[in-house]
TORPA-4810 file (N, C-alpha, C, O; in nm, 3 decimals):
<nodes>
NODE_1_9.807_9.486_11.701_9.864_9.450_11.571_9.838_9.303_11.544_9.823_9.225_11.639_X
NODE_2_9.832_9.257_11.397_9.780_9.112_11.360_9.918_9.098_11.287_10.003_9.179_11.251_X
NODE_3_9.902_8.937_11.280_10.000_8.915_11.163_9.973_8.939_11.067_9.853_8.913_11.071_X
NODE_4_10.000_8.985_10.927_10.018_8.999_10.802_9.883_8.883_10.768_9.779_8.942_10.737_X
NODE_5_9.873_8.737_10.770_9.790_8.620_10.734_9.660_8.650_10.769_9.565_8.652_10.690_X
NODE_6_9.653_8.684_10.940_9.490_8.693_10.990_9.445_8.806_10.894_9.365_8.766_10.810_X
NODE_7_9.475_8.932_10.886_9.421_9.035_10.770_9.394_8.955_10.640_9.282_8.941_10.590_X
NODE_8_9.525_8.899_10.583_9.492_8.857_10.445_9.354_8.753_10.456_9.265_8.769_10.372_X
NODE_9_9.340_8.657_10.551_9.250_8.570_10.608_9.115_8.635_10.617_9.008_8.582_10.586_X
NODE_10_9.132_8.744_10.660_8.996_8.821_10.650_8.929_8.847_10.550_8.808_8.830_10.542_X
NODE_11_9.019_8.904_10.439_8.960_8.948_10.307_8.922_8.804_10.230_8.818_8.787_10.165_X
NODE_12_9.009_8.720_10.247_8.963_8.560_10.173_8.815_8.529_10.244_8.719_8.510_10.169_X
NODE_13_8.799_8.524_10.365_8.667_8.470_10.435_8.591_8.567_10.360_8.512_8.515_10.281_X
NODE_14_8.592_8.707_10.364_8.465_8.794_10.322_8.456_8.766_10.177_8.341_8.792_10.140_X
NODE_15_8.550_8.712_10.054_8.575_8.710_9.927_8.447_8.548_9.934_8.329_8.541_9.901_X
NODE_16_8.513_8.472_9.974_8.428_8.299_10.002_8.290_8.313_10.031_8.204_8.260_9.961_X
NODE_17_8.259_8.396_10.154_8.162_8.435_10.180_8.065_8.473_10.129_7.950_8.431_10.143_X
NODE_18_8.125_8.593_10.035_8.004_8.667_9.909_8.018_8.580_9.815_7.927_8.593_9.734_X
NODE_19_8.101_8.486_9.785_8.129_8.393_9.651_8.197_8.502_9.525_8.170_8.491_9.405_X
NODE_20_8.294_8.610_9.588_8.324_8.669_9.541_8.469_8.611_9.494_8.520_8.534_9.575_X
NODE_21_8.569_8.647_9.330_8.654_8.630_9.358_8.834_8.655_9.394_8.899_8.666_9.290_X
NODE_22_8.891_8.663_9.485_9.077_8.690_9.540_9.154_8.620_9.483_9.155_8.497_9.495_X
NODE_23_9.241_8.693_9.403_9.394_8.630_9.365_9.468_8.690_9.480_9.437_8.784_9.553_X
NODE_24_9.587_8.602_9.480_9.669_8.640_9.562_9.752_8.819_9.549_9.819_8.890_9.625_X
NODE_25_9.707_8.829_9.432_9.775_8.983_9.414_9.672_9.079_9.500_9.711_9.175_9.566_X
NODE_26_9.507_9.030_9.489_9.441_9.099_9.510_9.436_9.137_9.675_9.425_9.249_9.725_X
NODE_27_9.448_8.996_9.749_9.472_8.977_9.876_9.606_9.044_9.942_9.599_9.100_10.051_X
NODE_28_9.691_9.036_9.890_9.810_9.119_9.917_9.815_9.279_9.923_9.910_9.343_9.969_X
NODE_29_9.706_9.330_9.871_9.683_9.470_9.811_9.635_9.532_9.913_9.678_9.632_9.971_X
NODE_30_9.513_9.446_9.939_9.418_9.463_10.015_9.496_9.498_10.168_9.467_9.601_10.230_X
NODE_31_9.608_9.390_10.224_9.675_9.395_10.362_9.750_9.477_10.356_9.793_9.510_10.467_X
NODE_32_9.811_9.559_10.229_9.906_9.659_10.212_9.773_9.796_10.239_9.774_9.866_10.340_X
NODE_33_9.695_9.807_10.157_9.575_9.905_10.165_9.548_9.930_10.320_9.575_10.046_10.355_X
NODE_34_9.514_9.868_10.395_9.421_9.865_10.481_9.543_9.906_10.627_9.527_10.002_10.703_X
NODE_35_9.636_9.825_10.634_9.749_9.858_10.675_9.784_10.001_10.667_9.838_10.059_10.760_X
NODE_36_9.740_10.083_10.508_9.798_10.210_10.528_9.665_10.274_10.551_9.684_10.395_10.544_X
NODE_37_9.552_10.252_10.573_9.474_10.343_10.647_9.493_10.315_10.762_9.497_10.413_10.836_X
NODE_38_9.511_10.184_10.826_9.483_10.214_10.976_9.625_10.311_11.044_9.628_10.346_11.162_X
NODE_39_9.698_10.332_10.980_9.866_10.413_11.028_9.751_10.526_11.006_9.701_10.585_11.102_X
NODE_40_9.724_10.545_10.904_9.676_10.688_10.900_9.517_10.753_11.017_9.504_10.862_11.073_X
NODE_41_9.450_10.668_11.016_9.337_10.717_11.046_9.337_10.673_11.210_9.298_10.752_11.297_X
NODE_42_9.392_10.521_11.243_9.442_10.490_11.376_9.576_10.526_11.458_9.580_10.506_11.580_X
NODE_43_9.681_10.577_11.389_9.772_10.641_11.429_9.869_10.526_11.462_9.975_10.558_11.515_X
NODE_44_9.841_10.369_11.432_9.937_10.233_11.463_9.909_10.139_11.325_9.826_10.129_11.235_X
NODE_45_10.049_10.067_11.374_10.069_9.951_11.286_9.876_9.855_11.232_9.761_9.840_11.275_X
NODE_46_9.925_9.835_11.167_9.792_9.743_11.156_9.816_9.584_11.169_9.723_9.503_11.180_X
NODE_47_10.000_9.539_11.164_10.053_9.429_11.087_10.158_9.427_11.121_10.239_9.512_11.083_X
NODE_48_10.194_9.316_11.216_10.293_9.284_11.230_10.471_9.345_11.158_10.579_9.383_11.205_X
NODE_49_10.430_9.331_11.068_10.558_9.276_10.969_10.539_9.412_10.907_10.439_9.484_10.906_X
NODE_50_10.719_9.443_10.831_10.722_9.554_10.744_10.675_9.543_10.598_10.636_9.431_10.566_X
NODE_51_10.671_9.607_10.535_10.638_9.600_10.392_10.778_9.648_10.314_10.862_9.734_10.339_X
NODE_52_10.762_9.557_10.216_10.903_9.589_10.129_10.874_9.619_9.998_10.765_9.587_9.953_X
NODE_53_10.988_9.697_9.904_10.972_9.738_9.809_10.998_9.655_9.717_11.121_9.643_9.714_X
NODE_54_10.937_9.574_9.620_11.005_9.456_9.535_10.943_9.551_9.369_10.874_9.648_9.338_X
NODE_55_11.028_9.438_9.301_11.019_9.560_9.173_10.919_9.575_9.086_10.918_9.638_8.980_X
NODE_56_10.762_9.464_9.182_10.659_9.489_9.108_10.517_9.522_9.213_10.403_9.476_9.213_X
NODE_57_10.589_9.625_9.300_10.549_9.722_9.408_10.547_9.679_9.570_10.642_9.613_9.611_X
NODE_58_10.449_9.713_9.656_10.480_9.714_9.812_10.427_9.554_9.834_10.308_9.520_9.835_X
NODE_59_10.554_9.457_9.853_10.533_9.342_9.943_10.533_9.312_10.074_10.639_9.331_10.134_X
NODE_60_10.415_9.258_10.148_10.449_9.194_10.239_10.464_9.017_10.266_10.373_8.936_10.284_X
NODE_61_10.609_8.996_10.261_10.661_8.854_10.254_10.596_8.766_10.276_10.608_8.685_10.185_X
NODE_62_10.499_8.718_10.384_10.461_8.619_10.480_10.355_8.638_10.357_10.346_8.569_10.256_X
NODE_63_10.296_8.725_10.385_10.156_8.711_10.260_10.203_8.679_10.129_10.111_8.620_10.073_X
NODE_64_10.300_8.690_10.053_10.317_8.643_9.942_10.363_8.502_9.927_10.344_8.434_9.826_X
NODE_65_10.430_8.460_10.047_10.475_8.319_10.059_10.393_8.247_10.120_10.414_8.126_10.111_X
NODE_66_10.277_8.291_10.199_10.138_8.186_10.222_10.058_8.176_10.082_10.056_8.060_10.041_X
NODE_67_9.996_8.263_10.003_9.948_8.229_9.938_10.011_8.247_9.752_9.958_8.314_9.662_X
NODE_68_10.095_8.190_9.747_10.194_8.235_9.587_10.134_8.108_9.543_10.080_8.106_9.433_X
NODE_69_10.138_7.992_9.624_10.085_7.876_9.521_9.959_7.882_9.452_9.961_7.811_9.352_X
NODE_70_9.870_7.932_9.468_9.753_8.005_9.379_9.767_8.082_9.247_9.669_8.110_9.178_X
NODE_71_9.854_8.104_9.224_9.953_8.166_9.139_9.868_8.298_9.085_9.854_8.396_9.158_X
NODE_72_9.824_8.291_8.976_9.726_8.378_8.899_9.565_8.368_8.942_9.482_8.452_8.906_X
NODE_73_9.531_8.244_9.031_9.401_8.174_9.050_9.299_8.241_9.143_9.300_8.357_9.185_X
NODE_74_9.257_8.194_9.154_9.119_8.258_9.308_9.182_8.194_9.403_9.196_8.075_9.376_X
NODE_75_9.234_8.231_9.522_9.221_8.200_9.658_9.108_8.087_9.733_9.013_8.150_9.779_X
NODE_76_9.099_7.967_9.750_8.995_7.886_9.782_8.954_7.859_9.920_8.861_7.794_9.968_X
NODE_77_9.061_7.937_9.977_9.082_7.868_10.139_9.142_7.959_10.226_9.201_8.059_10.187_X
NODE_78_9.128_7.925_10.351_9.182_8.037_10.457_9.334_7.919_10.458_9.344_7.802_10.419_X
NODE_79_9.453_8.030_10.534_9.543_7.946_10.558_9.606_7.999_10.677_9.659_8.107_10.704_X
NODE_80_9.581_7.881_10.743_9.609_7.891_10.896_9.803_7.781_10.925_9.814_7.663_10.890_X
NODE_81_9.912_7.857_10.988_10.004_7.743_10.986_10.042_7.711_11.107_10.151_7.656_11.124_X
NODE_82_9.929_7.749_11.247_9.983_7.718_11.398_9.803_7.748_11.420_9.711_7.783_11.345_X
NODE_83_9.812_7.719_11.535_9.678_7.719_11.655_9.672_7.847_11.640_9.581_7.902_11.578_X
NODE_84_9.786_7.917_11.705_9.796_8.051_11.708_9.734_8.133_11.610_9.665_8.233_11.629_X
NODE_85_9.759_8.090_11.524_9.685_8.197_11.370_9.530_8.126_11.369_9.448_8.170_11.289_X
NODE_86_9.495_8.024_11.452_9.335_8.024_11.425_9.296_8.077_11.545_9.174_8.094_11.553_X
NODE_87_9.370_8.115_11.659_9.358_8.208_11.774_9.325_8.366_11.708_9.213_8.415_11.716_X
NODE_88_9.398_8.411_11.668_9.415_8.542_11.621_9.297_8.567_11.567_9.217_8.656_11.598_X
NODE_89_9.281_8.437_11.441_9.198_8.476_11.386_9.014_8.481_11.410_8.933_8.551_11.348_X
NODE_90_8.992_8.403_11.497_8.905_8.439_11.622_8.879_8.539_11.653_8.786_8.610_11.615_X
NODE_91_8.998_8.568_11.763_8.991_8.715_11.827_8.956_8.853_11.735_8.885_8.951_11.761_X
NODE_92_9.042_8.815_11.605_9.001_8.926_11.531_8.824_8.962_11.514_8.766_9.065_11.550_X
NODE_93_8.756_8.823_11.439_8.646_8.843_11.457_8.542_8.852_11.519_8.426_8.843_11.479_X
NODE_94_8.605_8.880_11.668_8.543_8.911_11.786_8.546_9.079_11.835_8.486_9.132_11.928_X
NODE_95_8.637_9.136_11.735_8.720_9.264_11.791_8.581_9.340_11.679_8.580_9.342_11.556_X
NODE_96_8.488_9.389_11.766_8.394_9.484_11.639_8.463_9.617_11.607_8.427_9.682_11.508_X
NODE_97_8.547_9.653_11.677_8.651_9.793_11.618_8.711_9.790_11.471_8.694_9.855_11.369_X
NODE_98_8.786_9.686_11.509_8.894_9.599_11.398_8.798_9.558_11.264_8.803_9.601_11.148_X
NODE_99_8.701_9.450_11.329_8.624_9.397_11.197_8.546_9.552_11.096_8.544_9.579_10.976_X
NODE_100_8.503_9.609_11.197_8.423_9.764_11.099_8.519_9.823_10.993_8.503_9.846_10.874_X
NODE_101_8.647_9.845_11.093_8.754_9.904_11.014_8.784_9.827_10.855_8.794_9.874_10.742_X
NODE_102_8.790_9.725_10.895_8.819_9.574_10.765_8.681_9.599_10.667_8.704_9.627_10.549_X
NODE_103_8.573_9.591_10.699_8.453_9.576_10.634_8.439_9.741_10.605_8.320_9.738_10.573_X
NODE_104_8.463_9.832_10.597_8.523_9.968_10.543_8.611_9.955_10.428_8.580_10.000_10.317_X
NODE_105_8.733_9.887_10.454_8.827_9.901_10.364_8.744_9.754_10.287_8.745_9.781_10.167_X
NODE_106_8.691_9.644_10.301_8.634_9.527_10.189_8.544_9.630_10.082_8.547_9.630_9.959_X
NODE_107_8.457_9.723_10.185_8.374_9.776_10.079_8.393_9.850_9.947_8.344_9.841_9.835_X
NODE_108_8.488_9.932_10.009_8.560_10.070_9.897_8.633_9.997_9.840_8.651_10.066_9.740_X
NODE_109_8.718_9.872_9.818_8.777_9.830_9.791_8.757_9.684_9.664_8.825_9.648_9.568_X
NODE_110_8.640_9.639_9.721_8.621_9.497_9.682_8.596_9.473_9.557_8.611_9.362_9.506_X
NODE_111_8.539_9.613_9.473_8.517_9.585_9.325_8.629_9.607_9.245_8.620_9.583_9.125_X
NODE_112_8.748_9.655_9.299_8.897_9.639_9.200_8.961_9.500_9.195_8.948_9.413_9.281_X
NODE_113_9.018_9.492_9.105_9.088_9.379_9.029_9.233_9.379_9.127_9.272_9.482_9.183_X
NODE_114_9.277_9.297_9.133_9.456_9.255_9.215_9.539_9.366_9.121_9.619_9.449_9.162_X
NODE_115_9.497_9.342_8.987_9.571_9.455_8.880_9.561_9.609_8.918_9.643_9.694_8.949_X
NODE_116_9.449_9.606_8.904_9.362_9.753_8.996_9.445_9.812_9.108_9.493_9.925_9.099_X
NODE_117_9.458_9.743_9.206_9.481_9.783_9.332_9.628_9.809_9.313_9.691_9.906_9.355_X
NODE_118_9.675_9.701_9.238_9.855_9.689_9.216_9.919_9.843_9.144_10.024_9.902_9.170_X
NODE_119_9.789_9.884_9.025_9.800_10.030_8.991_9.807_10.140_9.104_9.880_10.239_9.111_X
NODE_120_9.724_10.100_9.178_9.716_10.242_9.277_9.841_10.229_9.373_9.882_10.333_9.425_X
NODE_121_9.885_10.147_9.392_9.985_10.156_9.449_10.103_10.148_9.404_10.197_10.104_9.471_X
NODE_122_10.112_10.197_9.264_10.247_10.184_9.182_10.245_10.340_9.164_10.366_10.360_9.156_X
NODE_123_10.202_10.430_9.157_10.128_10.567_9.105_10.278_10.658_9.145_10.377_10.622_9.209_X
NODE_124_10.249_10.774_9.086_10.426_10.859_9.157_10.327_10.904_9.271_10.209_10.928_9.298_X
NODE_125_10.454_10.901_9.320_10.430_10.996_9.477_10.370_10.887_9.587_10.331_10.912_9.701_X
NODE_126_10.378_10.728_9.502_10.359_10.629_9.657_10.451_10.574_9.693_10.546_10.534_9.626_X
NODE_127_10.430_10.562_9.823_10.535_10.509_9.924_10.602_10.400_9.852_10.720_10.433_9.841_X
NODE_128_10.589_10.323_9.817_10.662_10.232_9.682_10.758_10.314_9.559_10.862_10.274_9.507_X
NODE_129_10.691_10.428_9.538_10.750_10.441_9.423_10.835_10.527_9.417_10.912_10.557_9.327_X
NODE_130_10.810_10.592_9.578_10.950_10.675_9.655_11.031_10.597_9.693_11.126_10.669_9.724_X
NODE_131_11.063_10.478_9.716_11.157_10.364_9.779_11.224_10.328_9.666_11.344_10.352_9.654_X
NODE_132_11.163_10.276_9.585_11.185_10.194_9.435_11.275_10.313_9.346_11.377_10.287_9.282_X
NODE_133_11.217_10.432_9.357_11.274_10.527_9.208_11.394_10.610_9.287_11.469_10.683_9.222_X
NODE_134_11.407_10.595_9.425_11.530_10.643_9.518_11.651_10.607_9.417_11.715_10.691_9.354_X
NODE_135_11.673_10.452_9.410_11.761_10.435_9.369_11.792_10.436_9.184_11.894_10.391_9.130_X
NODE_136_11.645_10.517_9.098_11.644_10.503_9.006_11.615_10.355_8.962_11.684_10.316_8.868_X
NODE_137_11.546_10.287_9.003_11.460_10.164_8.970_11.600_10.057_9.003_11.587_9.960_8.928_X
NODE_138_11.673_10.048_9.051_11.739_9.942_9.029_11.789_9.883_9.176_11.870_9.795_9.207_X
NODE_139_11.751_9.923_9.211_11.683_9.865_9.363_11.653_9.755_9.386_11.546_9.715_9.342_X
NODE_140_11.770_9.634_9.493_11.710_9.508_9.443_11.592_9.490_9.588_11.599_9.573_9.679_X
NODE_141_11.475_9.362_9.594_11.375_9.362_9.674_11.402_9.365_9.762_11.513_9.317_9.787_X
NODE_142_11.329_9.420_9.862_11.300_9.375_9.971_11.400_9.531_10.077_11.476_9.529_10.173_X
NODE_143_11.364_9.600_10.024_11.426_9.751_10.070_11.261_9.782_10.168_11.152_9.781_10.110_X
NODE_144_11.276_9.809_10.333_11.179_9.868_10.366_11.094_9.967_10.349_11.164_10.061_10.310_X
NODE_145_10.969_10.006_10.356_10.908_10.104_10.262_10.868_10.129_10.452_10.807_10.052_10.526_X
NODE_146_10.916_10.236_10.476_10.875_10.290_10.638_10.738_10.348_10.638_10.682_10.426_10.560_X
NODE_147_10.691_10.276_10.769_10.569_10.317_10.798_10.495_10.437_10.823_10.375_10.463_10.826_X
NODE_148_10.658_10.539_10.849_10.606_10.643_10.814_10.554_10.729_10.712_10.462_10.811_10.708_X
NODE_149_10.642_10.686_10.626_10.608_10.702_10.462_10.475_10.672_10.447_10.393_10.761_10.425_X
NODE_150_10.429_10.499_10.463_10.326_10.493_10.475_10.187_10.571_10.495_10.096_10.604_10.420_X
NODE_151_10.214_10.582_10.628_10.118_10.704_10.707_10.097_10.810_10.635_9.993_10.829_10.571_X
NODE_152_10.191_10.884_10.639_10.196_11.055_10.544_10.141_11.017_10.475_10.032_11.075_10.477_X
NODE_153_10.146_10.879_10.335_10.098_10.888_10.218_9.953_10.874_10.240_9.894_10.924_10.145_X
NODE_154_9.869_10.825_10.331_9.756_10.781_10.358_9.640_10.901_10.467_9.518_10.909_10.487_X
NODE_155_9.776_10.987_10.518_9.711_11.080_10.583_9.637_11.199_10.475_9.531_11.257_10.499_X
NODE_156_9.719_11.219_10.356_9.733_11.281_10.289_9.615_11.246_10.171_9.549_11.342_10.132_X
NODE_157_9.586_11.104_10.110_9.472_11.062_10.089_9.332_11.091_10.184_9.231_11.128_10.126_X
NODE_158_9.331_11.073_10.333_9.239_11.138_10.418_9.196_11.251_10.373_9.082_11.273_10.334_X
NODE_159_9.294_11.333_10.378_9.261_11.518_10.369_9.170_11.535_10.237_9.062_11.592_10.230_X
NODE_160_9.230_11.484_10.152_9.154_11.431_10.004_9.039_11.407_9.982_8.952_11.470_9.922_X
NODE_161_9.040_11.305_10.035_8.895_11.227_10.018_8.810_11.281_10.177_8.706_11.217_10.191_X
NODE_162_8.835_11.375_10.284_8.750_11.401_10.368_8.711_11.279_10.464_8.592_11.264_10.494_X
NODE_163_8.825_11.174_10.522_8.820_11.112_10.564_8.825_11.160_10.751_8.817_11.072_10.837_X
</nodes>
C-alpha cells in the first residue's frame, strides 16, 4: 500500500511528462479510480488512507489538502512533505507491477476532464452515491465510503467491461 500523495505524484509526473494537463480534481479522481481497481482486480488496498464521502463526491483528505492550493489550475509540481514520500516515491517507480498497473489506469483514463471523472463517480449505484443518498443527501463530509463497497463496485465494472 502507498500513501494517498505517491499515487497522486504519479499521475502529476506522467501529466508533466507528456506536457499534459491535471487539476487537482483531476488528480484526486484518478487516486480514487485506480484505488478502486486495484481492490478489485488485486484483491488489496491500493492507499493508505480511507476515502470519504463529501458532498461533492469520494474524497481522499491528504490528496485534497496537498494539492487544493492549485485551486481550479494545472498541477505544476510533484509534492513531496518528508524524505519518506521521496522514498516511496522511488520505490514506487522501481515496482514494474505497480507502475504497469498505474500506466493502465493513466491510459484509459487520461483523456477525461477532473469534471469527467468527478461524473463517473457521482453516477447512482456508486460507492459515493450509496454513502451520500443513505442519509438522503444530508450527510455531513467525511462519512467513510468502505472499501468494500469500493471493491464490489469495481468488481462489478470488471465483469462489464471483461476485465
Amino acid at each position: 500500500m502507498y500513501n494517498p500523495i505517491t499515487i497522486a505524484n504519479y499521475f502529476i509526473y506522467k501529466a508533466i511528462d507528456l506536457g499534459e494537463q491535471i487539476t487537482p480534481m483531476k488528480v484526486l479522481k484518478l487516486v480514487y479510480i485506480s484505488h478502486g481497481w486495484h481492490l478489485a482486480l488485486r484483491k488489496r488496498p491500493l492507499i493508505t488512507e480511507q476515502t470519504e464521502a463529501w458532498k461533492y463526491g469520494p474524497v481522499i483528505e491528504s490528496v485534497y489538502k496537498a494539492f487544493k492550493d492549485f485551486g481550479k489550475g494545472d498541477i505544476d509540481t510533484l509534492r513531496f512533505f518528508t524524505l519518506k514520500d521521496k522514498m516511496e516515491f522511488s520505490e514506487l517507480l522501481s515496482n514494474d507491477s505497480d507502475v504497469k498497473f498505474l500506466e493502465k489506469i493513466w491510459s484509459t483514463y487520461k483523456s477525461y476532464s477532473g469534471i469527467q471523472l468527478s461524473s463517473l463517480t457521482h453516477m447512482r449505484n456508486t460507492p459515493w452515491y450509496t454513502i451520500w443518498h443513505e442519509k438522503g443527501g444530508s450527510l455531513t463530509n467525511g462519512a467513510i465510503i468502505p472499501n468494500s463497497l469500493i471493491r464490489s463496485h469495481y468488481e462489478e465494472k470488471a465483469v462489464v467491461n471483461n476485465r
